[in-house]
gemmi code that builds the backbone of each chain (N, CA, C; Angstrom):
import gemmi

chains = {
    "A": [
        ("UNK", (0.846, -1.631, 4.787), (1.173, -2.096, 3.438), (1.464, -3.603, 3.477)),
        ("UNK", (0.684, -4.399, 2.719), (1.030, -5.882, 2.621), (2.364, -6.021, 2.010)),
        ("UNK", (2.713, -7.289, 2.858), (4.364, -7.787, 2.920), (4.707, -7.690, 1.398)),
        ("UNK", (3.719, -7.952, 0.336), (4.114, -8.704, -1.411), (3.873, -7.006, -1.977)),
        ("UNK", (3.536, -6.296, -1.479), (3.874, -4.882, -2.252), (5.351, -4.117, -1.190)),
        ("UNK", (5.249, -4.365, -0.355), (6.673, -3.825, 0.301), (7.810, -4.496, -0.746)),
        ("UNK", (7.271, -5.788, -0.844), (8.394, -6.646, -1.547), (8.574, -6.069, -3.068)),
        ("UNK", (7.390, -5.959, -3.557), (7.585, -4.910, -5.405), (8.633, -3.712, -4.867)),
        ("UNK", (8.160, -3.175, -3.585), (8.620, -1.738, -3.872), (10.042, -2.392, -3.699)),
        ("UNK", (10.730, -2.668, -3.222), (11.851, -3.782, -2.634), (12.859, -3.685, -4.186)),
        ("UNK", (11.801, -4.942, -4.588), (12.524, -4.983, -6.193), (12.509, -3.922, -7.019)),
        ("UNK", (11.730, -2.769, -7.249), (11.540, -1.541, -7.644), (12.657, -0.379, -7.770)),
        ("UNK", (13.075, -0.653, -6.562), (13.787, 0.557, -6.492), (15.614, -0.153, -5.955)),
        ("UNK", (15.677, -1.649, -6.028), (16.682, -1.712, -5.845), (17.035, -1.887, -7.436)),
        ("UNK", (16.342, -2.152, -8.017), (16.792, -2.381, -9.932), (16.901, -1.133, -10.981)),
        ("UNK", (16.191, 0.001, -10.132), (16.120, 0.994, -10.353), (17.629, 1.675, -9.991)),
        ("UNK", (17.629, 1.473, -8.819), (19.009, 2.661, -8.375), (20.421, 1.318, -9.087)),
        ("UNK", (20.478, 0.416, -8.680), (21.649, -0.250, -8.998), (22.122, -0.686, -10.497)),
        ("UNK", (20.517, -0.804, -11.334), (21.122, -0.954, -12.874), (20.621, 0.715, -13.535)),
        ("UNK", (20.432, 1.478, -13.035), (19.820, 3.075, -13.457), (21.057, 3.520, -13.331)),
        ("UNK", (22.418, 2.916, -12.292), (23.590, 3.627, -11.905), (24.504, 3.375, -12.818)),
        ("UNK", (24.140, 1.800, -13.380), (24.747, 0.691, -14.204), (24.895, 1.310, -15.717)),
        ("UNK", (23.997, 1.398, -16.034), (23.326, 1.826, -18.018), (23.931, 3.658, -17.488)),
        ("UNK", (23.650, 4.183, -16.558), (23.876, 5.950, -16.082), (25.546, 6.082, -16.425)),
        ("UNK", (26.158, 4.799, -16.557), (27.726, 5.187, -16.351), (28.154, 4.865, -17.489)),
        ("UNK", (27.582, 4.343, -18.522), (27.756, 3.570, -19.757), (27.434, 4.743, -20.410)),
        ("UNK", (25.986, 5.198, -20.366), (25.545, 6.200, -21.375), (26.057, 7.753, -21.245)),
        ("UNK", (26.772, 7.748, -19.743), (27.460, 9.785, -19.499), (28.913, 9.132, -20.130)),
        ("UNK", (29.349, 7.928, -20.575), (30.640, 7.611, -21.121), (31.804, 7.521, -19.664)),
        ("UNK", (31.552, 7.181, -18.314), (32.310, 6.728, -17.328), (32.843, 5.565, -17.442)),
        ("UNK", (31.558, 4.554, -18.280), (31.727, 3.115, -18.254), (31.804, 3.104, -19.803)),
        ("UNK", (32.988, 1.929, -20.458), (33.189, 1.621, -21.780), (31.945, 0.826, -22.305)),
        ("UNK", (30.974, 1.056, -23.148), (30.143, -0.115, -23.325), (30.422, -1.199, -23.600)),
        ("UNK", (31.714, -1.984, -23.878), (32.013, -3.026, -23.956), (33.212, -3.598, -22.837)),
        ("UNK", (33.953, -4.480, -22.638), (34.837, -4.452, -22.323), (35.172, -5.550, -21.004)),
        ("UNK", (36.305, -5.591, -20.480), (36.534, -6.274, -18.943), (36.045, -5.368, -17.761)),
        ("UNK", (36.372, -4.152, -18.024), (35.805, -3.227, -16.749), (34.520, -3.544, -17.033)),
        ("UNK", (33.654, -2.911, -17.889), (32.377, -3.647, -18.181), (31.555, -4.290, -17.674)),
        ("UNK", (32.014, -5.253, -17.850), (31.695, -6.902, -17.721), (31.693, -6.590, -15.913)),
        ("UNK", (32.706, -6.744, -15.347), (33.273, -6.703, -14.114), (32.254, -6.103, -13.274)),
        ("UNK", (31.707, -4.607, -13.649), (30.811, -3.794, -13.343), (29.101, -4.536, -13.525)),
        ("UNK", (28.929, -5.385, -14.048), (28.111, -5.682, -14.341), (28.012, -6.866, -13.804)),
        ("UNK", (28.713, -7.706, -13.337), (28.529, -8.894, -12.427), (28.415, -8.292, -10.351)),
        ("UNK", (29.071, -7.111, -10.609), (28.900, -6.161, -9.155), (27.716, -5.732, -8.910)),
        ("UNK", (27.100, -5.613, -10.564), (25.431, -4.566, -10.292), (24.819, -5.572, -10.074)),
        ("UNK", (25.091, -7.114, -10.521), (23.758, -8.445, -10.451), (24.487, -8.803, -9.075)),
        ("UNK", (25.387, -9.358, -8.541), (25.560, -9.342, -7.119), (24.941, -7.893, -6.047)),
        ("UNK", (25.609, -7.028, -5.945), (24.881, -6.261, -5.281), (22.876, -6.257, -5.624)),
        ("UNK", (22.392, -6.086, -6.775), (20.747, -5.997, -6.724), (20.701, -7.599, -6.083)),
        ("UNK", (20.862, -8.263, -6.125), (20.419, -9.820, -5.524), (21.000, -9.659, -3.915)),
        ("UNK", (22.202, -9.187, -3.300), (22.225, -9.341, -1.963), (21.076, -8.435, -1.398)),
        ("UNK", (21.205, -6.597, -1.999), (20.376, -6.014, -1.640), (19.114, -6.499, -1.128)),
        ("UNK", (18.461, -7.130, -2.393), (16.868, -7.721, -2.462), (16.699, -8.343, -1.380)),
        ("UNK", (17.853, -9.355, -1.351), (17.485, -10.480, 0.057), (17.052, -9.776, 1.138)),
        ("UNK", (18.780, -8.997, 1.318), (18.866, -8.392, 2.762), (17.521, -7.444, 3.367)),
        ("UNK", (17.041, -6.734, 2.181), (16.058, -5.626, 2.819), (14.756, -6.773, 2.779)),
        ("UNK", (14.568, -7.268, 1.795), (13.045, -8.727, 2.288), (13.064, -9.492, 3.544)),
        ("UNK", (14.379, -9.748, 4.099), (14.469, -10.246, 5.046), (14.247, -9.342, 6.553)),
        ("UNK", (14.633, -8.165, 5.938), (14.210, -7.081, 7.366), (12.573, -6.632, 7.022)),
        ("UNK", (12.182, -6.656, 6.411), (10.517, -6.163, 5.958), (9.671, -7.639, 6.431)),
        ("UNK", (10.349, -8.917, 6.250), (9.439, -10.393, 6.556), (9.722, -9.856, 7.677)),
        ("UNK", (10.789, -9.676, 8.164), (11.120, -9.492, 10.129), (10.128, -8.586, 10.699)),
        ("UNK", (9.246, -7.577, 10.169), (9.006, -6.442, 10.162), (7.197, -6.969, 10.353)),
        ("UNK", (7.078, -7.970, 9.370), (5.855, -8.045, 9.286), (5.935, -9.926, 8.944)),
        ("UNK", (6.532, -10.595, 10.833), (6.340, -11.950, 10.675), (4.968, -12.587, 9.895)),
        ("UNK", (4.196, -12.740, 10.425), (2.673, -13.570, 10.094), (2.305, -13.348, 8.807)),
        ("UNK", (2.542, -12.166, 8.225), (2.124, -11.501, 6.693), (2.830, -11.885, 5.832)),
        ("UNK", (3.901, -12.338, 5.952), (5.642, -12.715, 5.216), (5.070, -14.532, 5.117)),
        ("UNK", (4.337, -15.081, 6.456), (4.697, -16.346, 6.127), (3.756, -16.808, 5.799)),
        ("UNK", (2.576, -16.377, 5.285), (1.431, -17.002, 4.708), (1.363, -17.062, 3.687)),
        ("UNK", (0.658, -17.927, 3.265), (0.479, -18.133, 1.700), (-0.202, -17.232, 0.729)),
        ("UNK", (0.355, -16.847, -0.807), (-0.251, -16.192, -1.037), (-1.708, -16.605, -1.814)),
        ("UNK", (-2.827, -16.099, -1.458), (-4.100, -16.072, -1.682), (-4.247, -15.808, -3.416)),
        ("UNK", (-6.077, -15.810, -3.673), (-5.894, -15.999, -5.451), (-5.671, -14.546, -6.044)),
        ("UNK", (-6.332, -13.886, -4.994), (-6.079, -12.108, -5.575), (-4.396, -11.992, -5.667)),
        ("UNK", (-3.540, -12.491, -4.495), (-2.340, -11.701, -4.566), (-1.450, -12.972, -6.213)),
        ("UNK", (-2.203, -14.139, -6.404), (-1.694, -15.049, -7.531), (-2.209, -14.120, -8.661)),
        ("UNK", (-3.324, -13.742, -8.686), (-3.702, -12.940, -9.901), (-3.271, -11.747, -9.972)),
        ("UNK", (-2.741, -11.016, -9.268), (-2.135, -10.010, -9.096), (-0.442, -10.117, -9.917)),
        ("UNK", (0.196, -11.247, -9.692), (1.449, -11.283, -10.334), (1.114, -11.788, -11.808)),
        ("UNK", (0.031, -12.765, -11.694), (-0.080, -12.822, -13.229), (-0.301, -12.036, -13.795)),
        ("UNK", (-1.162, -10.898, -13.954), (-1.356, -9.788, -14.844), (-0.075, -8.912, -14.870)),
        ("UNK", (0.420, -9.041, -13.736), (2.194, -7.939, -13.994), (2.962, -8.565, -14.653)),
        ("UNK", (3.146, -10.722, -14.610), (3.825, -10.214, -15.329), (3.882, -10.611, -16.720)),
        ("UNK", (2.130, -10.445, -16.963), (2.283, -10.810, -18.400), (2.267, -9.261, -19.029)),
        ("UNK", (1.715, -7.887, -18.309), (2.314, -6.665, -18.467), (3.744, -6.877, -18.812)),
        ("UNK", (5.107, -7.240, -18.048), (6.293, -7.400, -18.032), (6.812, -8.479, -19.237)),
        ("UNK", (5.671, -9.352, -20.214), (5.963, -10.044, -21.066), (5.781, -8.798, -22.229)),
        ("UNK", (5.072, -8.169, -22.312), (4.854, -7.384, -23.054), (5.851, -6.298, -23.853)),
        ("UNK", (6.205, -5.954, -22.330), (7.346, -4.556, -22.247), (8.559, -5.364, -22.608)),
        ("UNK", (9.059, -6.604, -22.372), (10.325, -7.254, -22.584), (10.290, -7.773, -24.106)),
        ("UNK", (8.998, -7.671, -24.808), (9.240, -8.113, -25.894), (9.117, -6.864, -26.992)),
        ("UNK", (8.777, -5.508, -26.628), (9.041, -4.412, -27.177), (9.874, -4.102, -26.759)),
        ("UNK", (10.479, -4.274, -25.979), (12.129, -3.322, -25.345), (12.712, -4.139, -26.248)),
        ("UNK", (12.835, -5.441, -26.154), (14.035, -5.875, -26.685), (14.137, -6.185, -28.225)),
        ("UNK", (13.009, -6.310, -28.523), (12.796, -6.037, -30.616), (13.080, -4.576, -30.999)),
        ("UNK", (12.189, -3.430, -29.810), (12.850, -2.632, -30.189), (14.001, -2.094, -30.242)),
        ("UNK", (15.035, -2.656, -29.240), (16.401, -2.327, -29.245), (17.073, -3.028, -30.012)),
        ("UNK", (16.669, -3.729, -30.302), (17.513, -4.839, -31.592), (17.210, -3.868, -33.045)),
        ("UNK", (15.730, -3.078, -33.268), (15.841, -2.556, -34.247), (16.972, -1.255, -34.185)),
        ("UNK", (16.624, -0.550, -33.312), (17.479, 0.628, -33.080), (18.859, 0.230, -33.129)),
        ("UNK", (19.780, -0.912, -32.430), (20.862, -1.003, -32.529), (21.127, -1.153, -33.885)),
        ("UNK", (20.521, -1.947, -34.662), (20.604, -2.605, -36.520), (20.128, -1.549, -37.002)),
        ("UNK", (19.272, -0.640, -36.644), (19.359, 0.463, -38.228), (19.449, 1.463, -38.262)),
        ("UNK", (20.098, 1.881, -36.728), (20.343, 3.254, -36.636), (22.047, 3.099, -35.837)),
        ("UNK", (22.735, 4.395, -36.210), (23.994, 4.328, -35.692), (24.198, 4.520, -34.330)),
        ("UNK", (23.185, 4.312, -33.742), (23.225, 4.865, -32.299), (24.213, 4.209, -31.289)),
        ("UNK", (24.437, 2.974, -31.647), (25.193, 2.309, -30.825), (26.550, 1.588, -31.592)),
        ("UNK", (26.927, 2.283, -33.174), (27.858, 1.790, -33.785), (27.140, 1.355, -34.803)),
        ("UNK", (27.933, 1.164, -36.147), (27.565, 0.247, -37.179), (28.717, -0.541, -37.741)),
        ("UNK", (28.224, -1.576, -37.743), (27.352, -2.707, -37.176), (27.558, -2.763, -35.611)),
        ("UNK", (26.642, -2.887, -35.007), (26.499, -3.063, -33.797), (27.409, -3.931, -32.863)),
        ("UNK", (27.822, -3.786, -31.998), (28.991, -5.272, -31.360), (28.075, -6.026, -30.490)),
        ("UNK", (28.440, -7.908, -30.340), (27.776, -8.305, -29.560), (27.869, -7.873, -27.885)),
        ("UNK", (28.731, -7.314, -27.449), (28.263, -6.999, -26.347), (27.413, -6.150, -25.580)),
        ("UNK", (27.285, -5.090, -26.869), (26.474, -3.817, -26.891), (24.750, -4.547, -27.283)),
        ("UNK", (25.077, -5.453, -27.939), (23.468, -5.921, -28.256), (23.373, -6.826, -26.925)),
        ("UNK", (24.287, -7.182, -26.400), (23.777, -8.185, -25.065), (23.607, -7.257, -24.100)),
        ("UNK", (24.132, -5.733, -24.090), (23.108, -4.432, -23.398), (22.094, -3.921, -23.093)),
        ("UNK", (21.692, -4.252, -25.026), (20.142, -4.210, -24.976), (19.693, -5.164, -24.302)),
        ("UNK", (20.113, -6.038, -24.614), (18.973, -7.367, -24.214), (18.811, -7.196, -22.359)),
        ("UNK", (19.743, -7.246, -21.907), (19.872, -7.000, -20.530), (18.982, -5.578, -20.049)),
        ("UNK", (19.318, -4.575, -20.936), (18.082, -3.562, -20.765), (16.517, -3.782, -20.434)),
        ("UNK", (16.648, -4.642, -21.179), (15.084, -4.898, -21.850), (14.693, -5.731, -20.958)),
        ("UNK", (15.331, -6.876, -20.393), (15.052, -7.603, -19.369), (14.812, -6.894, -17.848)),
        ("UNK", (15.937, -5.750, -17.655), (15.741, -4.839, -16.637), (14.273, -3.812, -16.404)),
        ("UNK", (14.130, -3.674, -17.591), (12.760, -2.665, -17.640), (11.456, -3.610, -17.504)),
        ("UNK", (11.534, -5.253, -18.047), (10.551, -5.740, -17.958), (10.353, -6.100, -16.425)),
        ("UNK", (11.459, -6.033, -15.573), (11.459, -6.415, -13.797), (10.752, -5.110, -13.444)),
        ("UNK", (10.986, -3.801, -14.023), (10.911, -2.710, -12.933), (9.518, -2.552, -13.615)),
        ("UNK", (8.600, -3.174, -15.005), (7.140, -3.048, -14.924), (6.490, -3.685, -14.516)),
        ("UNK", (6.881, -5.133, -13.907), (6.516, -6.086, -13.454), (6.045, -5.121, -12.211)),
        ("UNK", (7.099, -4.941, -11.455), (6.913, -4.475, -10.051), (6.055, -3.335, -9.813)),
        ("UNK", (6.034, -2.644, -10.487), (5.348, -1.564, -10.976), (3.799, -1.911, -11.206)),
        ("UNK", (3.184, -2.464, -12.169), (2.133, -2.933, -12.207), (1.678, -3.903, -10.536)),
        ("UNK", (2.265, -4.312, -9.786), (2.255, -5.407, -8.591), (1.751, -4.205, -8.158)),
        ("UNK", (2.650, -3.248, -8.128), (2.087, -1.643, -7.165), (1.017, -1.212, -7.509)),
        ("UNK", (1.122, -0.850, -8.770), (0.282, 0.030, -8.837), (-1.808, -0.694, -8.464)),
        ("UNK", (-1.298, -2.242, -8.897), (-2.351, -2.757, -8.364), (-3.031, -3.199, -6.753)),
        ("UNK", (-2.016, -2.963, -5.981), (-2.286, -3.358, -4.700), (-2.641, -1.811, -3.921)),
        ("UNK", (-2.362, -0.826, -4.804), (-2.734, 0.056, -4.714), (-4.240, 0.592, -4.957)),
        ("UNK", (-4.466, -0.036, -5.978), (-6.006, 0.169, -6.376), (-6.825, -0.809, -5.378)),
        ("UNK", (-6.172, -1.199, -4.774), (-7.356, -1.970, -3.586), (-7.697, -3.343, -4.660)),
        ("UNK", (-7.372, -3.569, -5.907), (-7.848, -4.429, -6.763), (-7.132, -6.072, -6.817)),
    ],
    "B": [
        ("UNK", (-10.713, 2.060, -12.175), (-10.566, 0.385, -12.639), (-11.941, 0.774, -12.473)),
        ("UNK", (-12.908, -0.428, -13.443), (-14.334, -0.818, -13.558), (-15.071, -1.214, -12.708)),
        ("UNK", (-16.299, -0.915, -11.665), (-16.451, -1.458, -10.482), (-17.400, -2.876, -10.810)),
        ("UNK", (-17.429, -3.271, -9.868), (-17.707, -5.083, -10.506), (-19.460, -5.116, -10.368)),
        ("UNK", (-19.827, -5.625, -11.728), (-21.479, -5.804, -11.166), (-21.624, -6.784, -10.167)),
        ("UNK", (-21.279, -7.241, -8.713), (-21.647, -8.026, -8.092), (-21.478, -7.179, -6.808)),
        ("UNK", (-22.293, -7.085, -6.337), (-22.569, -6.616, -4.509), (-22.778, -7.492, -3.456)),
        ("UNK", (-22.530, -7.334, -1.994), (-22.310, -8.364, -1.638), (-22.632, -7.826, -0.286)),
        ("UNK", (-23.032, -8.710, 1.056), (-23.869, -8.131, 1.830), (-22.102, -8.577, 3.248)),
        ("UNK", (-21.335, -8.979, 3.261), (-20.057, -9.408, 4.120), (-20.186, -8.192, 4.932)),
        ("UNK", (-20.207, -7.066, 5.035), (-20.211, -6.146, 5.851), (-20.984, -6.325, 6.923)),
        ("UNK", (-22.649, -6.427, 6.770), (-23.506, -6.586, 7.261), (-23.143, -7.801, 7.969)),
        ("UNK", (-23.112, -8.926, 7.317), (-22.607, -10.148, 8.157), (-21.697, -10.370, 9.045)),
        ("UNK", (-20.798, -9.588, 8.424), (-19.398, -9.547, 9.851), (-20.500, -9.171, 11.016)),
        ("UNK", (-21.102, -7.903, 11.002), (-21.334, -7.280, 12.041), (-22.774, -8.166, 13.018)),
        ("UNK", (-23.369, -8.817, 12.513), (-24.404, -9.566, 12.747), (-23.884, -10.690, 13.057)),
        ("UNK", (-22.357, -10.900, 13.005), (-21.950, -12.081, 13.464), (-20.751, -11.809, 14.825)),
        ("UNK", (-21.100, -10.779, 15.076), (-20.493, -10.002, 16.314), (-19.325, -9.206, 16.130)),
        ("UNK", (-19.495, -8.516, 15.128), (-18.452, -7.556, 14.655), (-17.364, -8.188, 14.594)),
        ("UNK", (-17.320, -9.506, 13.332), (-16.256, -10.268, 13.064), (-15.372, -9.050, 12.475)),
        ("UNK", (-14.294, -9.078, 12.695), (-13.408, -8.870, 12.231), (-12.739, -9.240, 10.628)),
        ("UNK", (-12.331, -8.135, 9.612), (-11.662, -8.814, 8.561), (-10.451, -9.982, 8.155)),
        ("UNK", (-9.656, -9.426, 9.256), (-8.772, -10.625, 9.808), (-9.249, -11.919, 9.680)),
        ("UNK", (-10.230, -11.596, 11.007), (-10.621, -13.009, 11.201), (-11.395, -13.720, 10.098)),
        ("UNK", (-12.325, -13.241, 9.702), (-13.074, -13.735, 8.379), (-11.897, -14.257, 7.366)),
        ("UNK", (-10.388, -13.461, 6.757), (-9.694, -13.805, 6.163), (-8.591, -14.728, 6.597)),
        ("UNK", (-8.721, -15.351, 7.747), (-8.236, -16.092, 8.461), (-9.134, -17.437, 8.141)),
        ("UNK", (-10.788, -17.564, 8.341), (-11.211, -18.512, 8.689), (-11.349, -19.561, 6.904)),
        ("UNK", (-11.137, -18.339, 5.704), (-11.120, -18.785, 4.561), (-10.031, -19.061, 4.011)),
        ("UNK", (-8.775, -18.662, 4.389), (-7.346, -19.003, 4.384), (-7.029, -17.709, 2.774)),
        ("UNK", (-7.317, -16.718, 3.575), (-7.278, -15.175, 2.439), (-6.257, -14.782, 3.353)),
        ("UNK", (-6.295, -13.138, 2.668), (-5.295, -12.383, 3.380), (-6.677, -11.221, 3.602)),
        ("UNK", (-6.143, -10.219, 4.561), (-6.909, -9.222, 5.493), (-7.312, -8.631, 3.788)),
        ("UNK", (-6.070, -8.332, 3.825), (-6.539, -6.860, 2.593), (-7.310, -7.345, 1.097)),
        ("UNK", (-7.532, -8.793, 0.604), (-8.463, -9.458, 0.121), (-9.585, -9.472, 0.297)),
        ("UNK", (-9.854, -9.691, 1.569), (-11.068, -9.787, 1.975), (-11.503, -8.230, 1.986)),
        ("UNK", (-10.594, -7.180, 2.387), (-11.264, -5.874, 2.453), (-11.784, -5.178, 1.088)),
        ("UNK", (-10.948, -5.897, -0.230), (-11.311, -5.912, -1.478), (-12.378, -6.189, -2.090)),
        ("UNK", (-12.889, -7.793, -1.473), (-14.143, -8.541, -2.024), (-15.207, -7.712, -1.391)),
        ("UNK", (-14.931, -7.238, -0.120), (-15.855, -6.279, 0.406), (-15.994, -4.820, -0.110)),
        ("UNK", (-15.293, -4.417, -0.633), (-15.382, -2.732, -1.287), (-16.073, -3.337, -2.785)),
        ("UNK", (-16.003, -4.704, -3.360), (-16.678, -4.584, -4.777), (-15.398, -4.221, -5.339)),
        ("UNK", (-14.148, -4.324, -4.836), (-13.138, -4.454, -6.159), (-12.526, -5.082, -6.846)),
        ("UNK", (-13.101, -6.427, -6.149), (-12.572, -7.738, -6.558), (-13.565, -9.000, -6.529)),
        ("UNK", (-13.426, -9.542, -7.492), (-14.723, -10.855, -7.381), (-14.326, -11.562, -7.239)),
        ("UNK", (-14.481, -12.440, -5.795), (-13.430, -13.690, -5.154), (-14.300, -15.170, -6.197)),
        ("UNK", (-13.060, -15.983, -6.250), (-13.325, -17.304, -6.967), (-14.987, -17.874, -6.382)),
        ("UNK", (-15.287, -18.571, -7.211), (-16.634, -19.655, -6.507), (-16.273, -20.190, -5.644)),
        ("UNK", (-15.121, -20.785, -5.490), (-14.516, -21.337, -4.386), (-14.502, -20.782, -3.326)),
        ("UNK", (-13.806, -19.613, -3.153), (-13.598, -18.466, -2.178), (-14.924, -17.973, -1.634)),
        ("UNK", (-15.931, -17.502, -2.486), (-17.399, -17.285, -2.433), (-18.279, -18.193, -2.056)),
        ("UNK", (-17.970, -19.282, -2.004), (-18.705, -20.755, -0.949), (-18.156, -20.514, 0.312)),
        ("UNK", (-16.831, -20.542, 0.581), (-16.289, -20.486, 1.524), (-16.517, -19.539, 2.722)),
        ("UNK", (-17.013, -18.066, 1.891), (-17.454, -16.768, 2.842), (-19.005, -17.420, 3.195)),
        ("UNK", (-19.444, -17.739, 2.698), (-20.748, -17.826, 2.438), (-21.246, -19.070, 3.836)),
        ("UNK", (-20.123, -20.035, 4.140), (-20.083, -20.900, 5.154), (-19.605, -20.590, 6.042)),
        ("UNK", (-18.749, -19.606, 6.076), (-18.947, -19.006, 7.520), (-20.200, -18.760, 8.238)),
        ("UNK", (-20.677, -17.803, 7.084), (-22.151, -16.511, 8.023), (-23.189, -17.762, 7.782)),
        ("UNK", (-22.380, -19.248, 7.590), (-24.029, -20.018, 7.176), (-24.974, -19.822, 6.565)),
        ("UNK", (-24.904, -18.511, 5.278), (-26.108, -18.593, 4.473), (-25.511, -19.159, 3.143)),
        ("UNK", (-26.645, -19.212, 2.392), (-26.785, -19.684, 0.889), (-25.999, -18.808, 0.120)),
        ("UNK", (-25.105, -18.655, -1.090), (-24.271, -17.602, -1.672), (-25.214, -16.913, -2.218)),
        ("UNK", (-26.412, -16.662, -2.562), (-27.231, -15.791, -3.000), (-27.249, -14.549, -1.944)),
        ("UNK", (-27.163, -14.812, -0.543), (-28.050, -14.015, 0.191), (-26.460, -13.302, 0.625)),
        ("UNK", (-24.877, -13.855, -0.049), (-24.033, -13.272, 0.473), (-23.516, -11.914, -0.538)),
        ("UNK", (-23.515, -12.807, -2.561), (-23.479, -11.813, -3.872), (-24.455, -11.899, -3.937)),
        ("UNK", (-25.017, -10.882, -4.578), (-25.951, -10.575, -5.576), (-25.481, -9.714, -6.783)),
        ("UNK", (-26.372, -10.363, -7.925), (-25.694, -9.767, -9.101), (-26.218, -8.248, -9.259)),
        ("UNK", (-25.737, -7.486, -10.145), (-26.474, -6.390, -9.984), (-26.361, -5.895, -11.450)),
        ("UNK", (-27.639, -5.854, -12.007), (-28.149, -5.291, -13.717), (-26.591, -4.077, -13.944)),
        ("UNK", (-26.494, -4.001, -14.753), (-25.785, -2.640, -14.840), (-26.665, -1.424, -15.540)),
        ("UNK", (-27.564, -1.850, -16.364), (-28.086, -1.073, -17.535), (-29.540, -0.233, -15.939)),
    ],
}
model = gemmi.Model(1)
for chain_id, residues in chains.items():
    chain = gemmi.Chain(chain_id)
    for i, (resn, *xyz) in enumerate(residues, 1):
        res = gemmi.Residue()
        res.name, res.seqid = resn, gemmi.SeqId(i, " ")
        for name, pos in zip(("N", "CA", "C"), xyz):
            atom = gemmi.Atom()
            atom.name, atom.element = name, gemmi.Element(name[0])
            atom.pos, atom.b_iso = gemmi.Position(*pos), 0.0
            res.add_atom(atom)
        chain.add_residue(res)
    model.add_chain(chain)
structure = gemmi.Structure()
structure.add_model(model)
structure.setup_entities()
């Protein structure tokens, strides 16, 4: 497996388990959707996914020196461009659509609070990383 | 995914050039292995750039490396 899809799966599943655990504790009602605990919890989930990322890229470059330090070529450049203009896509329906859902449905309160809409937004930004990576896969997968 | 109307003879050439290696071929164009194993399956259509470049290895003309291929 080339070093730049080890690396999707990398980002994949560390954004997956650490903000899936994040929004998982908010939405079973463990975590207050607003608040200092909150907040607190949520600077732990962006520290932990960012040490994670490093730490395991740095054992996978270790893993696969020569492949880690070369440059990437036009397939693997065209390869991120199409993910992540896929990932422009999904971030701009996640997050219009959660802006509609928060504003016209009671789902998250009425009127909505700003921290709960800076949820969404952070949602929406989260889902556009994990299609990004996703599309990186699913294309290096197709041999394409 | 759509397979590309362009075919391309790199297989043949590696091997007529002493069973070059993909590596090495993606080494001598400054690619990666699994690129080059791409442009070779027809799943990917490398730049003009990239496609001069293969093409100066095996020393032929880029005609004799793509060829286009009708679809109809």
């Amino acid at each position: 497996m080339p070093f730049r899809e080890k690396s999707a799966w990398i980002s994949l599943l560390v954004m997956l388990g650490v903000f899936g655990a994040y929004f998982g504790a908010i939405l079973t009602g463990r975590l207050p959707p607003a608040g200092l605990v909150t907040f607190r919890y949520l600077l732990m989930s962006v520290a932990a996914a960012s040490l994670l990322q490093v730490a395991l890229r740095v054992i996978a470059a270790m893993l696969a020196r020569s492949d880690a330090r070369a440059p990437k070529d036009e397939r693997e450049r065209l390869i991120e461009l199409k993910a992540t203009e896929v990932a422009f896509y999904v971030l701009l329906v996640a997050a219009l659509g959660g802006m509609f859902v928060a504003l016209h449905t009671p789902l998250f309160g009425h009127p909505p609070r700003l921290p709960t809409m800076g949820l969404v937004t952070l949602a929406a930004v989260i889902l556009a990383d994990v299609a990004r990576s996703l599309a990186i896969i699913v294309r290096y997968r197709l041999g394409a | 995914m759509a397979r590309l109307p362009i075919a391309n003879r790199i297989r043949r050439l590696r091997f007529e050039a002493g069973e070059m290696t993909q590596q090495e071929l993606a080494r001598r164009i400054g690619m990666t292995r699994q690129t080059v194993a791409a442009i070779e399956q027809g799943k990917y259509a490398p730049s003009l750039e990239a496609a001069f470049r293969i093409a100066r290895v095996f020393g032929q003309p880029l005609e004799a490396v793509f060829q286009w291929v009708d679809e109809d």
